[in-house]
C-alpha positions as CSV (number, residue, x, y, z in Angstrom):
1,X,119.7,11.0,233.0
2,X,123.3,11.7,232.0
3,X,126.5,10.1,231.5
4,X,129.4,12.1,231.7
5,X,133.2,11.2,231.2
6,X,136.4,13.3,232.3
7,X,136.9,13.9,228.5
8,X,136.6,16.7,226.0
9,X,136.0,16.5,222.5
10,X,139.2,17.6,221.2
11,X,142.5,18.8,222.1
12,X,143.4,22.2,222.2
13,X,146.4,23.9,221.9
14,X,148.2,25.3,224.4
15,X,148.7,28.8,224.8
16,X,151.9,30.7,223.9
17,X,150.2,34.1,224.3
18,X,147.4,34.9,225.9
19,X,144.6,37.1,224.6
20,X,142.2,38.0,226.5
21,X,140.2,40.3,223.6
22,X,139.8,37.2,221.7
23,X,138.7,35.3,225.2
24,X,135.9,38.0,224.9
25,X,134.9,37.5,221.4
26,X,135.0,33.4,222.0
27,X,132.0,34.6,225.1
28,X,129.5,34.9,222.1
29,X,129.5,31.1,221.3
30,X,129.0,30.3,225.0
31,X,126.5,32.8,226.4
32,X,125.5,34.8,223.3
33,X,122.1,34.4,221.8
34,X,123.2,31.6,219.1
35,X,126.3,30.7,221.6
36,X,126.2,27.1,222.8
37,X,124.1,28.0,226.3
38,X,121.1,28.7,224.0
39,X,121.6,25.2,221.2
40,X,122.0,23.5,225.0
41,X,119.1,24.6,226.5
42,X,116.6,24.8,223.0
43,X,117.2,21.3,222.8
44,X,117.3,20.3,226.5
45,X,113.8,21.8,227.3
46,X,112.3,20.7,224.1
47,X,113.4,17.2,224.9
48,X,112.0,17.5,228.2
49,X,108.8,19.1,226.8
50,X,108.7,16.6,223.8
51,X,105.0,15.0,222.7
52,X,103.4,12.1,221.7
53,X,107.5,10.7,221.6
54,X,105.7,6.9,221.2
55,X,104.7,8.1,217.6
56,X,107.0,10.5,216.9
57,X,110.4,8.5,218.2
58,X,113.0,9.1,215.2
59,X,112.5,13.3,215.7
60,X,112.1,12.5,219.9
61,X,115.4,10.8,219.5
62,X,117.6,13.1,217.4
63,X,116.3,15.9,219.7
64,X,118.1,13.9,222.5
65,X,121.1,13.2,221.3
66,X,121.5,16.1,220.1
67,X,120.7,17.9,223.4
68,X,123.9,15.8,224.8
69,X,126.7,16.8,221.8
70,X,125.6,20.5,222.8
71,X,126.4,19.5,226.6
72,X,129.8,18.8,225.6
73,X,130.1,21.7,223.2
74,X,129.3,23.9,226.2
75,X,132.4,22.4,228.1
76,X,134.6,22.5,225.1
77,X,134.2,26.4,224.5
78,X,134.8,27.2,228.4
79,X,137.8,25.1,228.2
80,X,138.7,27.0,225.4
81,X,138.4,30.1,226.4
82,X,140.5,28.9,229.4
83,X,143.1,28.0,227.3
84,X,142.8,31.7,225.4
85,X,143.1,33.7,229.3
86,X,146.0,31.0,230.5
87,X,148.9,33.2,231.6
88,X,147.5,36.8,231.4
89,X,148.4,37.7,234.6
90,X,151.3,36.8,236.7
91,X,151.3,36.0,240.9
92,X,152.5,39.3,242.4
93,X,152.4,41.1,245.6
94,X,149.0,42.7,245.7
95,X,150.2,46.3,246.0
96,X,152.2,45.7,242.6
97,X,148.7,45.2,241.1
98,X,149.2,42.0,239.6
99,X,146.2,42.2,237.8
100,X,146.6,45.4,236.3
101,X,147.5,44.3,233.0
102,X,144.3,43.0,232.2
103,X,142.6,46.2,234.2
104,X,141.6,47.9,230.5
105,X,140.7,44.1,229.1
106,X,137.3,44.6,226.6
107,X,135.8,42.3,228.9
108,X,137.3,42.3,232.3
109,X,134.4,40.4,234.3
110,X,136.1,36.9,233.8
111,X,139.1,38.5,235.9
112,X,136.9,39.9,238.5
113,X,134.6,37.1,239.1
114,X,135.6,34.2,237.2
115,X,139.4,33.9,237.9
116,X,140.1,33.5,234.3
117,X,138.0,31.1,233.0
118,X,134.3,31.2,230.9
119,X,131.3,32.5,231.7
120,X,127.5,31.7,230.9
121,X,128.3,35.8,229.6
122,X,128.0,36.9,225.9
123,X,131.0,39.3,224.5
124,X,129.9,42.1,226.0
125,X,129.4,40.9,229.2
126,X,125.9,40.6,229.4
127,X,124.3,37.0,231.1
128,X,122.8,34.4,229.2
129,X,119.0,34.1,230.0
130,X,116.7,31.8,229.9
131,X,114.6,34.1,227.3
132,X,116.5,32.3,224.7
133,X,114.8,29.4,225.1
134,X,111.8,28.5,222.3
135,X,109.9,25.8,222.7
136,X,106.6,26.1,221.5
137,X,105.1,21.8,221.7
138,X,105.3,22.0,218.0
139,X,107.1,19.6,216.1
140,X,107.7,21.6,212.8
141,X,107.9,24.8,214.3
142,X,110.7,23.9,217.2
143,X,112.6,21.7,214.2
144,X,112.5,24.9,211.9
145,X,113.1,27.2,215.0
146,X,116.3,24.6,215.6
147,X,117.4,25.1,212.4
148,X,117.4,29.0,212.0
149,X,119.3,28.6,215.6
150,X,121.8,26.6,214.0
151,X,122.3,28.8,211.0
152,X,122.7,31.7,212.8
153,X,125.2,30.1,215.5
154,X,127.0,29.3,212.3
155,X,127.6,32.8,210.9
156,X,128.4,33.8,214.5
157,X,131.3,31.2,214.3
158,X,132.5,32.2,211.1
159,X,132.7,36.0,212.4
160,X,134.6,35.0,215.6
161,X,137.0,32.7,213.5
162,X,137.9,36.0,211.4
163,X,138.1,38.1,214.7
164,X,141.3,36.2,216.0
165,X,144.3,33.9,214.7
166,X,144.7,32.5,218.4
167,X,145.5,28.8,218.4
168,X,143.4,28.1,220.9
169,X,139.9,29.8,219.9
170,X,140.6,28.3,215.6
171,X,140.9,25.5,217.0
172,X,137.7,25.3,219.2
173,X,135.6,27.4,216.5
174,X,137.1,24.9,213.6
175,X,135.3,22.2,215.5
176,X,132.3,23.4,216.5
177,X,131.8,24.8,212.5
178,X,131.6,21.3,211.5
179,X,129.5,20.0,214.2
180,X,127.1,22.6,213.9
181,X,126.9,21.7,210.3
182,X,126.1,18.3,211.6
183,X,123.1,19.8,213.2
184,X,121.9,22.1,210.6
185,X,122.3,18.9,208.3
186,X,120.1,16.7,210.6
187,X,117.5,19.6,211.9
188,X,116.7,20.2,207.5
189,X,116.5,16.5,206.9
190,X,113.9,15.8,209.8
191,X,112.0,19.0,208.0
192,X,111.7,17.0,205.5
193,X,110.5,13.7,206.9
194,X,108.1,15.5,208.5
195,X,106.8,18.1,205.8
196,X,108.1,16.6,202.4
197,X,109.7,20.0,202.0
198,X,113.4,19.6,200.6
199,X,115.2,22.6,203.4
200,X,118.4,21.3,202.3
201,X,118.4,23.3,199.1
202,X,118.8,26.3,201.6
203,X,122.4,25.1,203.1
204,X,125.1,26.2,203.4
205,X,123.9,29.6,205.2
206,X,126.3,31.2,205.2
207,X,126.9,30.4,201.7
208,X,130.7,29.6,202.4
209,X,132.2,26.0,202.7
210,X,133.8,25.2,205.8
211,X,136.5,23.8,204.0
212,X,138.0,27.6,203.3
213,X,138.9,27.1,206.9
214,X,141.9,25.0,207.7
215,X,140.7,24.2,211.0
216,X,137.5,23.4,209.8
217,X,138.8,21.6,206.9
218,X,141.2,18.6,208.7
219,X,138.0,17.8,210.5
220,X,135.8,17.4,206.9
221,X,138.5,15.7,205.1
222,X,138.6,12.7,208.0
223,X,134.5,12.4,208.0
224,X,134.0,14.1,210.7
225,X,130.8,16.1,209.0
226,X,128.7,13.1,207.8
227,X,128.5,11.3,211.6
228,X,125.6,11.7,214.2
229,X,125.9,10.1,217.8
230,X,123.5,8.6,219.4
231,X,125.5,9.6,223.1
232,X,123.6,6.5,224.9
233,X,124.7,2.8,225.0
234,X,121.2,1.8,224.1
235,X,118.7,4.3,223.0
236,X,117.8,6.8,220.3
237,X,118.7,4.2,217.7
238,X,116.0,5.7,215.4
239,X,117.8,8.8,213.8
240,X,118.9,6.3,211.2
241,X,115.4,7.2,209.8
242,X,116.8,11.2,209.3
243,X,120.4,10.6,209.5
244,X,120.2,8.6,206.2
245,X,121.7,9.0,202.5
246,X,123.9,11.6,201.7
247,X,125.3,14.8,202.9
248,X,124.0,17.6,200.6
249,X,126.9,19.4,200.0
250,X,129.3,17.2,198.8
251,X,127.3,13.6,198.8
252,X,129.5,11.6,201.1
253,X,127.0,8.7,203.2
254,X,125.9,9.6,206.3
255,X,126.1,7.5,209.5
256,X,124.4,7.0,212.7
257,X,126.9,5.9,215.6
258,X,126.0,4.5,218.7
259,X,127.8,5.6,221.5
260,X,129.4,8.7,222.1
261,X,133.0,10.0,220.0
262,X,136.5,9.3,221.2
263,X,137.5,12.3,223.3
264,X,140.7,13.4,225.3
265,X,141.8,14.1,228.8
266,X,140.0,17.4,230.1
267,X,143.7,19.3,230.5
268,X,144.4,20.7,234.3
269,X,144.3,24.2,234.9
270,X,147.0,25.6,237.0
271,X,146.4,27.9,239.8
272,X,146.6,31.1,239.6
273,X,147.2,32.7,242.9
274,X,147.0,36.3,242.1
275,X,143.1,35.1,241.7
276,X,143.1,33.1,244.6
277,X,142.2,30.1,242.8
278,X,141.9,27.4,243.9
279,X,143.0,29.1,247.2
280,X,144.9,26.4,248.6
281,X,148.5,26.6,250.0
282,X,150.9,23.7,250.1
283,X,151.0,23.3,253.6
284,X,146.8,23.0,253.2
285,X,147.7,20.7,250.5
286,X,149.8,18.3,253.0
287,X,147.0,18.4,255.4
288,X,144.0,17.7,253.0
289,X,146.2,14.7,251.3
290,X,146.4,13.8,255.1
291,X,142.8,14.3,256.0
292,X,141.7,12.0,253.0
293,X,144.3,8.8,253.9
294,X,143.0,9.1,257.3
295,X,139.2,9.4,256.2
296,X,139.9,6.7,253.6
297,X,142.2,4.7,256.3
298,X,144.9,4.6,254.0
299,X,148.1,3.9,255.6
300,X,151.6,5.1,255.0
């Protein structure tokens, strides 16, 4: 089962300019191959999948957490890209085409069908499938299958953090490039536990530090690379048998924490009525407010 709090992982930015070409570019880390849809969904159905977990509990349990970081790495980016769209468009008569500014938009479908918000989509439009999911029953292959998956969902975030200088996405991507490191970190260590074969030696891939990115680097500098969650109140308290010693690239201790991270407030998203989102005057405000006293028999 899940847990799930009205929190996000971090705060982003808010938006002084829209962009919605950068919006498009941010789609690849939600719906593209190595975007957070496909981490998500690896892990969720090998967790679900797992075998023999009684024996093999430490890898069953980093799997797991794991699986439920990527849950909220999936809200974070489609909040972010949000953020990126906020204020593209203006409300506007509909024969003044309000939404004709974003008409020639790279990637217009989040106009058309999403009312400005993200996707399970990739950049280019195209909708994440469930093709991207390996999960073969084996231990060592779906660990070193997780860890190419992380590698590459790495270089993809490095690319899209070169694509755009928009508050909003750096400071999404910043994030998620030292929490994925977290994950390429754990995914090589538990390699090794279970071959004796020392995969760390391979990281960084890309070879490039994430502290030559300032968003990247705050994050580093307080830490935030050398902790794993467990994201439960009382299990998978074994991946102190993986998460253990030091990081490999610059040998600060590692550490297991039970629970799940501080987060903030999911921010509210305003209507936008050119969309028709949500859709809801306010008169129909009045009388829903007025519907749910009376339902709740809350007097005045």
């Amino acid at each position: 089962m899940f847990k799930r709090m009205e929190e996000i992982m971090i705060e982003i930015p808010d938006v002084e300019k829209p962009d919605p070409n950068a919006a498009a570019a941010v789609q690849e880390l939600l719906g593209g191959k190595f975007g957070e849809m496909s981490t998500l969904n690896n892990y969720l159905f090998q967790s679900f999948n797992f075998r023999s977990k009684s024996k093999l509990r430490p890898f069953y349990d980093l799997v797991m957490s794991i699986t439920a970081e990527e849950l909220g790495h999936v809200e974070l980016v489609t909040h972010g890209i949000g953020k990126i769209l906020q204020g593209s468009t203006s409300p506007g008569d509909p024969d003044k085409t309000p939404l004709d500014v974003v008409k020639d938009a790279r990637l217009s479908y989040p106009f058309l069908a999403g009312a400005q918000g993200g996707m399970p989509i990739d950049s280019m439009g195209n909708p994440w499938t469930g093709a991207n999911v390996f999960n073969s029953g084996n231990l060592v292959e779906d660990l070193l299958h997780n860890f190419f998956l992380e590698c590459g969902a790495r270089t993809h975030k490095m690319k899209v953090y070169e694509m755009t200088d928009h508050p909003a996405a750096r400071a999404v991507v910043g994030f998620l490039l030292v929490r994925g490191g977290v994950h390429v970190v754990a995914y090589a260590k538990a390699l090794e536990v279970a071959t004796g074969v020392n995969v760390t030696k391979l990281i960084p891939i890309p070879s490039l530090d994430n502290r030559k990115f300032n968003e990247a680097r705050k994050y580093e500098e307080k830490g935030v690379h050398t902790k794993l969650y467990t994201w439960s109140d009382n299990d998978f308290n074994t991946i102190d048998q993986i998460w253990k010693g030091t990081h490999p690239e610059d040998g600060s201790p590692l550490e297991v924490i039970a629970g799940v991270p501080k987060g903030v407030p999911i921010p509210e998203a305003p209507p936008i009525d050119e969309e028709f989102a949500p859709g809801i005057s306010a008169d129909e405000f009045k009388e829903i407010a007025k519907r749910l006293k009376q339902s709740g028999n809350i007097k005045e």
